[in-house]
N, CA and C atoms as a LAMMPS dump frame, in Angstrom:
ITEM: TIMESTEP
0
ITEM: NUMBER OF ATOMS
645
ITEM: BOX BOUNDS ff ff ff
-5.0000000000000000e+02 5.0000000000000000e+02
-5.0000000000000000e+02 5.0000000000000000e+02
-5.0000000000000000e+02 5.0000000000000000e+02
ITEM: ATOMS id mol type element x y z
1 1 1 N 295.676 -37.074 249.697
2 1 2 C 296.302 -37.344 250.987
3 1 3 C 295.223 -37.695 252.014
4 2 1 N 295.37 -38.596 252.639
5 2 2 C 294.25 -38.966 253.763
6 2 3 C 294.709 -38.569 255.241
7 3 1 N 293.142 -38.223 255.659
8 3 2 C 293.402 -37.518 256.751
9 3 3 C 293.816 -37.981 257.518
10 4 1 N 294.569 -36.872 258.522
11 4 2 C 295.394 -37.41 259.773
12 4 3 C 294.266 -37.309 260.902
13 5 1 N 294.476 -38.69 261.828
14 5 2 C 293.884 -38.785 263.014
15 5 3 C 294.52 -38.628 264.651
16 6 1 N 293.745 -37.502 265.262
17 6 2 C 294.596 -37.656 266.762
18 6 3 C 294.178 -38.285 267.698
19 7 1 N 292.897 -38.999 267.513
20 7 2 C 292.094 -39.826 268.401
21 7 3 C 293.53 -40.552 269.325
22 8 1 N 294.215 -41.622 268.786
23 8 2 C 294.935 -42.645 269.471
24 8 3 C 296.094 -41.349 270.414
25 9 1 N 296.525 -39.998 270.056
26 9 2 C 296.853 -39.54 270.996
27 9 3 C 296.623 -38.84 271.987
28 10 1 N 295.28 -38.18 271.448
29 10 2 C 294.152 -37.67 272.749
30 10 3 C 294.068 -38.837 273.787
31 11 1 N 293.758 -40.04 273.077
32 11 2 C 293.724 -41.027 274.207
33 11 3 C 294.609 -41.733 275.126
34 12 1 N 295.6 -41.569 274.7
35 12 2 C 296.889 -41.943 275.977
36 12 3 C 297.555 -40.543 276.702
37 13 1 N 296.992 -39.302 275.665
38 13 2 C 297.106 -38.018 277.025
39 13 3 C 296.092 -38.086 278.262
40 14 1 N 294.954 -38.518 277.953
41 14 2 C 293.944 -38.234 279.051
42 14 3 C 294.072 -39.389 279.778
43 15 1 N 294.495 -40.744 279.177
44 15 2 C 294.748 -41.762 280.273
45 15 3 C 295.841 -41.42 281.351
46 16 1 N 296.972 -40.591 280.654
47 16 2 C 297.915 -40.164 281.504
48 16 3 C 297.313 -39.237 282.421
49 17 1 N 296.655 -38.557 282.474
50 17 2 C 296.194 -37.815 283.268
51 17 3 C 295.308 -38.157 284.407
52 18 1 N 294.543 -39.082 283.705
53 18 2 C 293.947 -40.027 284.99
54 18 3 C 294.571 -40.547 286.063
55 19 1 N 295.863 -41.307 285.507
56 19 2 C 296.917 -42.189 285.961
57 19 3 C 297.741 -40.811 287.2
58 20 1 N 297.873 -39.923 286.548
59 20 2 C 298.679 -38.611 287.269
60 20 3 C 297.246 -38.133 288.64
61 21 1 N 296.712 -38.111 288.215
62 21 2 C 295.639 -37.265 289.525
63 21 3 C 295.528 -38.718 290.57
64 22 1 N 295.305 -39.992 289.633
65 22 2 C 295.304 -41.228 290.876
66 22 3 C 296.248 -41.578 291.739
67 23 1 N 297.892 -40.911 290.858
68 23 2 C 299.043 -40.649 291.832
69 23 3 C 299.47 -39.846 292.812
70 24 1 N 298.873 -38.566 292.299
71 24 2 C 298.41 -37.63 293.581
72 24 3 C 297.823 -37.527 294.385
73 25 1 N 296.759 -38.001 293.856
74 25 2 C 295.565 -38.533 295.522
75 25 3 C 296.301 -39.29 296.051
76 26 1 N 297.231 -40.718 295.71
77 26 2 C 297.643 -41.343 296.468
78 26 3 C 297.102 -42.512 296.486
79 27 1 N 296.33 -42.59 295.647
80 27 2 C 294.992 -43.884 295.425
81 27 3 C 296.089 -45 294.948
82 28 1 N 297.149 -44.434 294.273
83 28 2 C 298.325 -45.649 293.452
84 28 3 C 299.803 -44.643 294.037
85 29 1 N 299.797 -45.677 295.301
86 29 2 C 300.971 -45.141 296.613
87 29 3 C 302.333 -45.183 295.565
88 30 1 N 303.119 -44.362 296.177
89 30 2 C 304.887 -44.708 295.723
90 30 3 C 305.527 -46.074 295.831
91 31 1 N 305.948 -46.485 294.846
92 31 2 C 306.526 -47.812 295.227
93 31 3 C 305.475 -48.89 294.671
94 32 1 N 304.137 -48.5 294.368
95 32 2 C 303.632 -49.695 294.329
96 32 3 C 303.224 -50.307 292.63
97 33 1 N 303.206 -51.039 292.261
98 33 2 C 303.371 -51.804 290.649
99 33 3 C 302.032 -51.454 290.666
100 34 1 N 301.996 -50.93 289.076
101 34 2 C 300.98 -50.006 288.001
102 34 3 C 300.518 -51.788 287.05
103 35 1 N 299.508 -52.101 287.602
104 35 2 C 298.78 -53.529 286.66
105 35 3 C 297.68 -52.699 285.494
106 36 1 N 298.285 -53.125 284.569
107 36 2 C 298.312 -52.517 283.4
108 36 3 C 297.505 -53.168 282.633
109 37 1 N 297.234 -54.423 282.973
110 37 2 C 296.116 -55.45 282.138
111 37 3 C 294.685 -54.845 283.394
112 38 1 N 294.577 -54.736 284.746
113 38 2 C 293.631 -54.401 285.253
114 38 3 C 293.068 -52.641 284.924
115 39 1 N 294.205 -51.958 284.924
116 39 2 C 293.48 -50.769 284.461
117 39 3 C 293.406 -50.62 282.983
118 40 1 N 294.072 -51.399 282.077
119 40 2 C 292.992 -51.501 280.806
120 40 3 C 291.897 -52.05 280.334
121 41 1 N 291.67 -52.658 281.846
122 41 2 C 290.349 -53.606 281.527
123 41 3 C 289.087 -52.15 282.341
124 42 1 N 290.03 -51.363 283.524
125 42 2 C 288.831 -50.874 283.727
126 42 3 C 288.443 -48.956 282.984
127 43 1 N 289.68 -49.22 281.953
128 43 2 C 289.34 -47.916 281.467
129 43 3 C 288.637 -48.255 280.13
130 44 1 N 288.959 -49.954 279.967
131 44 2 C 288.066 -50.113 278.424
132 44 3 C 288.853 -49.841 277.478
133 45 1 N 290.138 -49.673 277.194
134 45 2 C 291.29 -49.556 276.418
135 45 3 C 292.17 -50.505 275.916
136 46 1 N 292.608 -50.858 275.178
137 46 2 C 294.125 -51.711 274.907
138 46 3 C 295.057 -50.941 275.627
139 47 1 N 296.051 -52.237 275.885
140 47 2 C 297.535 -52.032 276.402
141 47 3 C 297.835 -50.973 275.711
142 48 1 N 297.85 -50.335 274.07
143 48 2 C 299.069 -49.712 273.353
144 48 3 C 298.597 -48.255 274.219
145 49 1 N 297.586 -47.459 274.455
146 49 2 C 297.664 -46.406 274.683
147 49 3 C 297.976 -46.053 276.326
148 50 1 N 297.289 -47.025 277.217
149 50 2 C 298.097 -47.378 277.818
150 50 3 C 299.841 -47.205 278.514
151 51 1 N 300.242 -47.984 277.629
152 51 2 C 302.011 -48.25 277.69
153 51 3 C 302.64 -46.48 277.183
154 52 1 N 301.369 -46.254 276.388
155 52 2 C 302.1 -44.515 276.016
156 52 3 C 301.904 -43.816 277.088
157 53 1 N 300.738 -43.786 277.738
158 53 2 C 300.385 -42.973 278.778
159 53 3 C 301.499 -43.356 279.987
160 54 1 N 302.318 -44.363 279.851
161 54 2 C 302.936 -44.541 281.167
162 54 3 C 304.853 -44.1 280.778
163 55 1 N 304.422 -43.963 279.409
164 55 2 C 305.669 -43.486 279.039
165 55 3 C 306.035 -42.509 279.456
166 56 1 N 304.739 -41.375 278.844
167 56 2 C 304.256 -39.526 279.509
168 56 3 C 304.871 -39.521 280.998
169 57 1 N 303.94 -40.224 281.514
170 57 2 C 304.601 -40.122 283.076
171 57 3 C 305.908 -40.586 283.55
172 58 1 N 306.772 -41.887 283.06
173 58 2 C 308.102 -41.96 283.577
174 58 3 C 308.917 -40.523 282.752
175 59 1 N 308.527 -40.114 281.734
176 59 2 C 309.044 -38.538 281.72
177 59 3 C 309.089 -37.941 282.095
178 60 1 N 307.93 -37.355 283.209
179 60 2 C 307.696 -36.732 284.029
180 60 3 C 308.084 -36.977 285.371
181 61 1 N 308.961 -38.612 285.397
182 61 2 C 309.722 -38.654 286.672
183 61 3 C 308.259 -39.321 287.816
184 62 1 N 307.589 -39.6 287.328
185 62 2 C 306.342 -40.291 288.272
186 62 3 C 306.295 -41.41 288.302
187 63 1 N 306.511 -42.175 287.455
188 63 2 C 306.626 -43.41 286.986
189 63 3 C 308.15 -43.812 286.695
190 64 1 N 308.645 -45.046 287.403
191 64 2 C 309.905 -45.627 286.976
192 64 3 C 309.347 -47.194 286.097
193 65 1 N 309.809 -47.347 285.256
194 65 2 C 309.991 -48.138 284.175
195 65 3 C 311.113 -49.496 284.591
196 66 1 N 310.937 -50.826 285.011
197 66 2 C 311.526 -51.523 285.958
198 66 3 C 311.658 -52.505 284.913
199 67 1 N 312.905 -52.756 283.957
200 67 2 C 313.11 -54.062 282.717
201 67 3 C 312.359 -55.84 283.744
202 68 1 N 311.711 -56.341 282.349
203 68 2 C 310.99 -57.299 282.749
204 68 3 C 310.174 -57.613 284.667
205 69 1 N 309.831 -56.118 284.897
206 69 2 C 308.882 -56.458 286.099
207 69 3 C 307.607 -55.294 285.695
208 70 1 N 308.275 -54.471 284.828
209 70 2 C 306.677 -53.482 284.364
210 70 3 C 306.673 -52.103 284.981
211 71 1 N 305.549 -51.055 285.649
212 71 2 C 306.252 -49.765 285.396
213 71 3 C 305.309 -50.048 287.363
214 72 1 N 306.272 -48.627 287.931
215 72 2 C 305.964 -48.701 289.582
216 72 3 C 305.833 -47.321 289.79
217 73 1 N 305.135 -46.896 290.856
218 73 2 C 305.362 -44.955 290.622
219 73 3 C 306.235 -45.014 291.196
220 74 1 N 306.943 -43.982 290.997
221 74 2 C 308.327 -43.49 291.793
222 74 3 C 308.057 -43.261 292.968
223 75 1 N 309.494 -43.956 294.03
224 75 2 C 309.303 -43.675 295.117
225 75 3 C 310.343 -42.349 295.086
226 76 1 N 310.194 -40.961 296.084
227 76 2 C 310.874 -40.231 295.823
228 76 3 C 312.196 -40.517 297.144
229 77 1 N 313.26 -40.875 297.079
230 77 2 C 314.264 -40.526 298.161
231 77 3 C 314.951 -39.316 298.712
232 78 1 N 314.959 -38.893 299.745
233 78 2 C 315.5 -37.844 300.351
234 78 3 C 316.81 -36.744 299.448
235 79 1 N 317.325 -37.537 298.646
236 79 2 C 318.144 -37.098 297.886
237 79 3 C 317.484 -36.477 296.707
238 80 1 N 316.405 -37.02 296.069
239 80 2 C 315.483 -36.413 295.123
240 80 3 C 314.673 -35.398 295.234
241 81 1 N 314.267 -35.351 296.887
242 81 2 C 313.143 -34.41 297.434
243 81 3 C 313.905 -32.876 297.089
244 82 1 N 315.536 -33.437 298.17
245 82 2 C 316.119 -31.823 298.479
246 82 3 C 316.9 -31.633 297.028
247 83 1 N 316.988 -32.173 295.839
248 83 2 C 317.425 -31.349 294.85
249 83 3 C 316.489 -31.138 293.62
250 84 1 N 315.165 -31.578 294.262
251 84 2 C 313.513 -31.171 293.441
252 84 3 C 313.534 -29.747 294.346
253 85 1 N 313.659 -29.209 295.526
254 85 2 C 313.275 -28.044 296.127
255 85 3 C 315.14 -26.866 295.891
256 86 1 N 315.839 -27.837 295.423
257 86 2 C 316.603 -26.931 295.135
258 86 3 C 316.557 -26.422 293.988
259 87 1 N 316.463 -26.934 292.838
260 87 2 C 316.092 -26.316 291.586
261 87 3 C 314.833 -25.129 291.612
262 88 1 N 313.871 -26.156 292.716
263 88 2 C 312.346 -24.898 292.137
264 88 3 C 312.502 -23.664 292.828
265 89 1 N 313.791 -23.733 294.02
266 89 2 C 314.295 -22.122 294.445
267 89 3 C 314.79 -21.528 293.929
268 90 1 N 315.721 -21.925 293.026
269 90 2 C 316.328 -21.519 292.298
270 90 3 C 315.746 -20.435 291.141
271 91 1 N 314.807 -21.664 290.667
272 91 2 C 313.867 -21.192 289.411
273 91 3 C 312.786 -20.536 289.763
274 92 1 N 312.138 -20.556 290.55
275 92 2 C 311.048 -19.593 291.438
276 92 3 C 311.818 -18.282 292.112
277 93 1 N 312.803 -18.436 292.645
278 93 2 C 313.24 -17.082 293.269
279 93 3 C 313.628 -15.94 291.985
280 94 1 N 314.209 -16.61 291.057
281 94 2 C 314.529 -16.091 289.737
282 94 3 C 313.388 -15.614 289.361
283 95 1 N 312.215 -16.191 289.215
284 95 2 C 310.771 -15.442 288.47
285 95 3 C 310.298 -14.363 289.717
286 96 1 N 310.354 -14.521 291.264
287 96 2 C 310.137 -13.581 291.905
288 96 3 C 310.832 -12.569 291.889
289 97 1 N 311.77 -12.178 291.048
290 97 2 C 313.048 -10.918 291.651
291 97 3 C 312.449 -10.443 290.366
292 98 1 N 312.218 -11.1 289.044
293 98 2 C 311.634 -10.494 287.76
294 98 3 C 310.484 -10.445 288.021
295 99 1 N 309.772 -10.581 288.685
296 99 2 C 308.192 -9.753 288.765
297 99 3 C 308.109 -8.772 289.72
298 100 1 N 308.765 -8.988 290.561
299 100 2 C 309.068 -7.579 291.953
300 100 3 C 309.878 -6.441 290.87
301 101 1 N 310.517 -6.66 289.598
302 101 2 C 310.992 -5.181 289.212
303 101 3 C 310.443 -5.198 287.933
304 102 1 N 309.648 -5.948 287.365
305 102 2 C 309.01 -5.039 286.035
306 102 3 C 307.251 -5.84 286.235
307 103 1 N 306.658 -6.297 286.775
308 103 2 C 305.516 -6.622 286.646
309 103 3 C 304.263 -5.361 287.056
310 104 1 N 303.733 -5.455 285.999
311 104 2 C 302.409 -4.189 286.064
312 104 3 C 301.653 -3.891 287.213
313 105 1 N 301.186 -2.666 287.507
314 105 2 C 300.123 -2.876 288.763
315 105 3 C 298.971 -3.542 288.353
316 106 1 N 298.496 -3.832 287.29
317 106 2 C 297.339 -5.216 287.19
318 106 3 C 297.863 -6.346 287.787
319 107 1 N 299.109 -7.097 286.846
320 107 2 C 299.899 -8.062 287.586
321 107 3 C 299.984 -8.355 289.194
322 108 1 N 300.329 -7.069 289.657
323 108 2 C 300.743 -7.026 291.125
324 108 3 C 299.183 -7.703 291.901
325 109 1 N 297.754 -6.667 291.659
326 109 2 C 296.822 -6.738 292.099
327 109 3 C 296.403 -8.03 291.968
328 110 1 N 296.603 -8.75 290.789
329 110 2 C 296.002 -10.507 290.526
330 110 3 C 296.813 -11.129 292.113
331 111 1 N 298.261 -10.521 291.449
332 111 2 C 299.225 -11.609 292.673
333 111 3 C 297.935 -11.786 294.353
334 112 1 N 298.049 -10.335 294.603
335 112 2 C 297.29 -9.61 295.73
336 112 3 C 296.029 -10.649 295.829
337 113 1 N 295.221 -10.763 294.793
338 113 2 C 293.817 -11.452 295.191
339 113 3 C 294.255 -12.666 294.785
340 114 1 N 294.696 -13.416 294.917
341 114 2 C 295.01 -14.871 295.121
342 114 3 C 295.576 -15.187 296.14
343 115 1 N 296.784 -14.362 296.667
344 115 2 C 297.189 -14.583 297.859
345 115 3 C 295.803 -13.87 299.246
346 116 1 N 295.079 -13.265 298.777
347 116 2 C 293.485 -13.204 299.674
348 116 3 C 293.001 -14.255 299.896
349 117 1 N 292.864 -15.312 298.453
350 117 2 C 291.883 -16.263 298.624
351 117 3 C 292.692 -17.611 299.642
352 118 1 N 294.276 -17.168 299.493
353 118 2 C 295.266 -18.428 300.654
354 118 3 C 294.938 -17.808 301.872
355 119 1 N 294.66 -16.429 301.999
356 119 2 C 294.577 -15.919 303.425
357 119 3 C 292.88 -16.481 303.952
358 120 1 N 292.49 -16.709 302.846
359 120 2 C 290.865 -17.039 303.669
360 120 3 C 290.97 -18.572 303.586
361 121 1 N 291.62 -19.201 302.892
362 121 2 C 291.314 -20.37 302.973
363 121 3 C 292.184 -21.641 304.139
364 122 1 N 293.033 -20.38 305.021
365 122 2 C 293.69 -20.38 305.966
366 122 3 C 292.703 -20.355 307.353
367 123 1 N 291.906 -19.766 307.54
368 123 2 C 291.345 -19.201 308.311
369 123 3 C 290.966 -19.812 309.587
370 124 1 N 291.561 -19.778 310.504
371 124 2 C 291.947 -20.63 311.561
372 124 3 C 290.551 -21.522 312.165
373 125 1 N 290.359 -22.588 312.062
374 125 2 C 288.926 -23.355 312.248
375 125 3 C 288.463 -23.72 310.569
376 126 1 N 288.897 -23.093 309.555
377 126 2 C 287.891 -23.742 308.499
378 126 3 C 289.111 -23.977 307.198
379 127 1 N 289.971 -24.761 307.656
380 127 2 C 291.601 -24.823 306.902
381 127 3 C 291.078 -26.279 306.488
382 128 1 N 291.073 -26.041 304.87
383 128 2 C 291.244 -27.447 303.674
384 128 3 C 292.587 -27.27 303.313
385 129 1 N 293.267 -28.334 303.792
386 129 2 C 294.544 -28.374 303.426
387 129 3 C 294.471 -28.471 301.662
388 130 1 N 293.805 -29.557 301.109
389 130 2 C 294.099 -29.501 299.72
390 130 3 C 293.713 -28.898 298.797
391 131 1 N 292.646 -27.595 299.312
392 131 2 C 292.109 -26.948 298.825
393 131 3 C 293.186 -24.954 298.963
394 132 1 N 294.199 -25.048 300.015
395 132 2 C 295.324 -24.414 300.373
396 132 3 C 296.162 -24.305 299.619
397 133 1 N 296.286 -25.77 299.118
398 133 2 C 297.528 -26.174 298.639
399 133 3 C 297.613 -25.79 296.931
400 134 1 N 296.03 -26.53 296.612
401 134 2 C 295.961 -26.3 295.233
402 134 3 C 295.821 -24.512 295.142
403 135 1 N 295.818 -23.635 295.836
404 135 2 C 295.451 -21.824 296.208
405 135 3 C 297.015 -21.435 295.682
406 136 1 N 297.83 -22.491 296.764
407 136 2 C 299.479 -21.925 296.319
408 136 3 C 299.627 -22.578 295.237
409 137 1 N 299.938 -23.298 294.956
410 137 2 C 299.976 -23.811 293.147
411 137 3 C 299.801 -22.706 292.355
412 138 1 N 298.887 -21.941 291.974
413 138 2 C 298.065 -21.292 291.387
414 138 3 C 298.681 -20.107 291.629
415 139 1 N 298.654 -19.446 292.898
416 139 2 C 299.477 -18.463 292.916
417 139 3 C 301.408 -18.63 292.166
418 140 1 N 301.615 -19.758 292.698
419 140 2 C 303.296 -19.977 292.22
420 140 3 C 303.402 -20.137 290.994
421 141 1 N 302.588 -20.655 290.308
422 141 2 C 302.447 -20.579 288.608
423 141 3 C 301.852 -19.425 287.743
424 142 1 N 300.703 -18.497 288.631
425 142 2 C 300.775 -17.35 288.31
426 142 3 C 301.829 -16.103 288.273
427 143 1 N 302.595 -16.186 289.738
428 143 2 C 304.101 -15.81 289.393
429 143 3 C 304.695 -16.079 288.251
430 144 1 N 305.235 -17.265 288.019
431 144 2 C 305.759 -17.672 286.95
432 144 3 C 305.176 -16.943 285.54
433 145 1 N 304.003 -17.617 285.655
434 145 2 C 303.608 -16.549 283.768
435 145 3 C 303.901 -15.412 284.074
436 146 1 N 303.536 -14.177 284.791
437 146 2 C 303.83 -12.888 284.546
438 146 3 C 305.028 -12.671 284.871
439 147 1 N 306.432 -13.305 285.009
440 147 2 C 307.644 -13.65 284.684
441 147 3 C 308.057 -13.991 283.25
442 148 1 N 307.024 -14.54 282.866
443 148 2 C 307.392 -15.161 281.102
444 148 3 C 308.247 -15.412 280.572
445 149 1 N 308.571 -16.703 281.282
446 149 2 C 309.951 -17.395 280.546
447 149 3 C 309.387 -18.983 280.452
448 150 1 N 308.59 -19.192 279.031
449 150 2 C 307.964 -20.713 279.219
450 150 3 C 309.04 -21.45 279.285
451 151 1 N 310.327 -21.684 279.112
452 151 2 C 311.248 -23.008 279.137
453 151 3 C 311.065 -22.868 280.663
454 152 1 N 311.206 -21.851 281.643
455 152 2 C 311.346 -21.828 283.037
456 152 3 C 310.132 -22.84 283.499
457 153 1 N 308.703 -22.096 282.936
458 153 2 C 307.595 -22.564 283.344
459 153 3 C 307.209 -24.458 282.986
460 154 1 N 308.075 -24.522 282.032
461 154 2 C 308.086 -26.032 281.929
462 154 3 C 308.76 -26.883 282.31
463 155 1 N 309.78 -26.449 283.296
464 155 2 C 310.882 -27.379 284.11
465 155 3 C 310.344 -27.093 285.558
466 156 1 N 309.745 -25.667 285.668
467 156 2 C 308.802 -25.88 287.276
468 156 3 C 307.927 -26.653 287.267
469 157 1 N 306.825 -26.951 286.264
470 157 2 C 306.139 -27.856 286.374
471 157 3 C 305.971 -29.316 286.083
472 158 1 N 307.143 -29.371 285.329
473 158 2 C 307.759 -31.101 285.583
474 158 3 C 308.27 -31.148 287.338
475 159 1 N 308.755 -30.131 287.889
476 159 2 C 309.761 -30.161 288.842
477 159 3 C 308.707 -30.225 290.133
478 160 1 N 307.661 -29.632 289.564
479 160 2 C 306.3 -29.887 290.923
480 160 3 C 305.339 -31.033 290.9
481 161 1 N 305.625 -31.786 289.667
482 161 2 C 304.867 -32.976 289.693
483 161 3 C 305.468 -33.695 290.692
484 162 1 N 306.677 -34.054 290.456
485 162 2 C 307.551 -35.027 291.122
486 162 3 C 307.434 -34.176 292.702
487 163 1 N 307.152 -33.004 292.995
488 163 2 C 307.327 -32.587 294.639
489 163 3 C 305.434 -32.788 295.042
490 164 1 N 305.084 -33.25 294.326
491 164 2 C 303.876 -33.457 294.808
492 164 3 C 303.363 -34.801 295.302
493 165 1 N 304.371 -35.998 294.506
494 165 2 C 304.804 -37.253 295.35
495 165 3 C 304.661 -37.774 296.978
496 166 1 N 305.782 -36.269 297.218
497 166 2 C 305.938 -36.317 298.648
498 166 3 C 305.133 -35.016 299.177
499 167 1 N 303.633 -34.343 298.531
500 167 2 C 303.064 -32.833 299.244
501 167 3 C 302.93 -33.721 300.124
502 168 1 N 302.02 -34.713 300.566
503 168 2 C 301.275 -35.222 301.843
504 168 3 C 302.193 -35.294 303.047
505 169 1 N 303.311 -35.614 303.097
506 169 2 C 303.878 -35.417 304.283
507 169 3 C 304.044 -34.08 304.822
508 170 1 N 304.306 -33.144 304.28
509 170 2 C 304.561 -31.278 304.287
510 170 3 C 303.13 -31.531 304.738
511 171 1 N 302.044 -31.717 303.879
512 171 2 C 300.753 -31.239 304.909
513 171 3 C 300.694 -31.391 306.15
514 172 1 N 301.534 -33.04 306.362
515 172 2 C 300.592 -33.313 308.013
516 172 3 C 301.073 -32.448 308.765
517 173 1 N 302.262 -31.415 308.889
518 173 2 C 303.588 -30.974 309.522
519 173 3 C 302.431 -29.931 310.278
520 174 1 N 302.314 -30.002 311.372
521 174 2 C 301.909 -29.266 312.326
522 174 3 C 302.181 -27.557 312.237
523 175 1 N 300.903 -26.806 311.831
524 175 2 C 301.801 -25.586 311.984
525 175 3 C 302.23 -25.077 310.521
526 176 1 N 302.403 -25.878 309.702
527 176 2 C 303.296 -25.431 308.027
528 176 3 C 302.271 -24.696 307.404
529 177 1 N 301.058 -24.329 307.091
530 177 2 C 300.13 -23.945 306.714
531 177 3 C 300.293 -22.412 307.301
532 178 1 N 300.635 -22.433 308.647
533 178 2 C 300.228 -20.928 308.71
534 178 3 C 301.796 -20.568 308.316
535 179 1 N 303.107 -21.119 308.739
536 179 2 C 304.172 -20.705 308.238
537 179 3 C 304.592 -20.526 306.889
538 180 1 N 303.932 -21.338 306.141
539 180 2 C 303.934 -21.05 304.572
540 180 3 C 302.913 -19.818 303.957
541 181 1 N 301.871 -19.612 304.88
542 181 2 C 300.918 -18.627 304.648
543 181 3 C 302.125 -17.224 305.185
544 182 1 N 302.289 -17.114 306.081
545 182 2 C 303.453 -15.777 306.699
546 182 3 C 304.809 -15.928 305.758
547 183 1 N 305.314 -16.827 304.979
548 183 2 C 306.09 -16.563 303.805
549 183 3 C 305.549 -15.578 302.763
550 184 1 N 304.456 -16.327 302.152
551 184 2 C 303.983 -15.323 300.833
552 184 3 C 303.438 -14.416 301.546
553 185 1 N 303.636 -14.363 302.644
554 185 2 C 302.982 -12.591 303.141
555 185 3 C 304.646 -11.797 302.837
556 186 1 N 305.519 -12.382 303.526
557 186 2 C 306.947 -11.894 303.189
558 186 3 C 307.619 -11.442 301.799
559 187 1 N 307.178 -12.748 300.898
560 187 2 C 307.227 -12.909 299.385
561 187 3 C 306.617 -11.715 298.469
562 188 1 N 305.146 -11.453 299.256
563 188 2 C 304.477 -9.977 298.732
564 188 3 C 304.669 -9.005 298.893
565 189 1 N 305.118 -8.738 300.282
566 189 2 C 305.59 -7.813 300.851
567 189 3 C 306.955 -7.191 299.769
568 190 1 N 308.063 -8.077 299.553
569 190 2 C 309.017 -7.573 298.724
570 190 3 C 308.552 -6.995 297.555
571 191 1 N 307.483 -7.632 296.977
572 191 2 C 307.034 -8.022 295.38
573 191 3 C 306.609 -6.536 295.026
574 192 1 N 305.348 -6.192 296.121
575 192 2 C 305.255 -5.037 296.425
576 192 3 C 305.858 -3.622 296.077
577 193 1 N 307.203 -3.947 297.209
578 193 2 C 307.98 -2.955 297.353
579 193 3 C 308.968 -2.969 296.344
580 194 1 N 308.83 -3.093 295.227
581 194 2 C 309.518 -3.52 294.041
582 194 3 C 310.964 -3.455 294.652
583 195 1 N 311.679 -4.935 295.462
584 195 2 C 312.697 -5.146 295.526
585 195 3 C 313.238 -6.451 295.511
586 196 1 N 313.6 -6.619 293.951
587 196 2 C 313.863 -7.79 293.579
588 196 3 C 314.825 -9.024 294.673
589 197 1 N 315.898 -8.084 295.011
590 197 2 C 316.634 -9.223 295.875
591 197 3 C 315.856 -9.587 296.948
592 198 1 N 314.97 -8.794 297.525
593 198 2 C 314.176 -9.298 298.783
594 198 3 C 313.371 -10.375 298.46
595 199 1 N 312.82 -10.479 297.353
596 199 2 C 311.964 -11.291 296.446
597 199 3 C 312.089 -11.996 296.551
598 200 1 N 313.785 -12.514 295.672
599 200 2 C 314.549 -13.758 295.561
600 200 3 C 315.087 -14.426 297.016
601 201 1 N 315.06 -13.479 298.047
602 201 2 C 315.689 -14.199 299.572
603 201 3 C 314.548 -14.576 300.144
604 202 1 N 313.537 -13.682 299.81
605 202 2 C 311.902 -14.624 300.654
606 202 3 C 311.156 -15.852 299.953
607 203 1 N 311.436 -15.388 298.506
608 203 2 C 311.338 -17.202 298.097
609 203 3 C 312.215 -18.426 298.252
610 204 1 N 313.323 -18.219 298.293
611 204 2 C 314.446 -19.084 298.398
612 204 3 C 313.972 -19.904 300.045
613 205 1 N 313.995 -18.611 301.092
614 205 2 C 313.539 -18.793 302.212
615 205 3 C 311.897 -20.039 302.526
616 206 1 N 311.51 -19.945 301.521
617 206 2 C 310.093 -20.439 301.369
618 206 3 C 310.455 -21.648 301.047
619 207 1 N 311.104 -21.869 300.445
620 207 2 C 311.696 -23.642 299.704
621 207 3 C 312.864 -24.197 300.736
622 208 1 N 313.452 -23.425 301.446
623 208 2 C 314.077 -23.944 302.45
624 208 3 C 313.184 -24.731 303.449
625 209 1 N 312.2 -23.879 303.873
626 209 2 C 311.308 -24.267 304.842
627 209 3 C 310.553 -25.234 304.23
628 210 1 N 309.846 -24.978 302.999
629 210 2 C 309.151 -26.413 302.716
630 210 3 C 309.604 -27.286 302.607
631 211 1 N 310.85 -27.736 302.175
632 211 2 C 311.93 -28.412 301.926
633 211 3 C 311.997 -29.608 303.802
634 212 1 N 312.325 -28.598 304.274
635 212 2 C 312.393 -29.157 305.769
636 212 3 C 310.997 -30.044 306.559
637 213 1 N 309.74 -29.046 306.094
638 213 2 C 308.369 -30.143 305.867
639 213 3 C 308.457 -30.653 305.275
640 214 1 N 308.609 -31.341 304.089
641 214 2 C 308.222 -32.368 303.557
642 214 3 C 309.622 -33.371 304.529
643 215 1 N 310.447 -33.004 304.475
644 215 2 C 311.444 -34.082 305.263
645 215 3 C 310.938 -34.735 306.45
């Protein structure tokens, strides 16, 4: 039997990934056509891995796939935004009410020093928004694992690719930084006090409000 090779799919995962962080920066805006002969000329690749890597991403809802005009990133519409932040309340408030009533005091303490490092990286005069942002990520997906429900954890994070489309507008929002910072103070506060429904109403509360920044 001759051996199997993963080269050709290592290589249209990591192109996708390129393609995904250049969509997040924003370097390749919403709406705008993905030239597919220029970035295979400048990644040094053929079209085929390529066309896979752009497959990955219209899966992921980043990329729309447009018959005979080629692939465009998704633009997200107002209708997409508020039922991307309704699901991840849904599904986030659900992992907060299950870690506010069975998560360990190790668990608790991680939660604790991550939400430290959003409180310093808040710090009125020396605030990196994208360095904030990527702090909550991290914390909201650390929730999630010590919740441990991977089907959950893999529909939040399809469900935050696509809300990351539209993070840049929520950043510019005057003010959202410290109001999203005084949420997960709220959010901990329950988590804390091991009381799940408070959990689930201060996260829910949290996606309402972001919901309204990014609008």
């Amino acid at each position: 039997m001759s051996a199997v090779t993963l080269t050709p799919r290592a290589l249209y995962e990591e192109v996708a990934e390129l393609l995904r962080q250049r969509i997040f920066s924003r370097e390749l805006e919403p709406g705008s056509w993905i030239d597919e002969l220029r970035l295979a000329e400048e990644y040094g690749i053929s079209r085929t891995p390529l066309r896979e890597a752009l497959k990955v991403l219209a899966a992921e809802g980043l990329v729309t796939m447009k018959v005979r005009r080629g692939a465009y990133v998704t633009e997200v519409s107002e209708k997409d935004l508020t039922d991307v932040y309704h699901l991840l309340s849904l599904l986030e408030s659900d992992a907060a009410g299950v870690v506010a009533g069975h998560a360990s005091e190790a668990e608790l303490a991680e939660l604790e020093r991550l939400h430290a490092e959003l409180e310093a990286a808040a710090k009125p005069g020396h605030v990196d928004r994208e360095h904030f942002f990527a702090l909550n990520e991290r914390f909201h997906m650390r929730l999630l694992a010590i919740a441990n429900n991977r089907w959950r954890d893999q529909m939040v994070a399809d469900l935050r690719k696509v809300m990351k489309l539209n993070r840049h507008n929520s950043l510019l929002k005057a003010g959202r930084i410290d109001e999203s910072l005084n949420e997960h103070r709220a959010i901990m506060a329950a988590i804390k006090a091991r009381d799940p429904d408070a959990a689930m109403a201060r996260t829910q509360e949290h996606f309402r409000n972001g919901l309204q920044a990014a609008n």
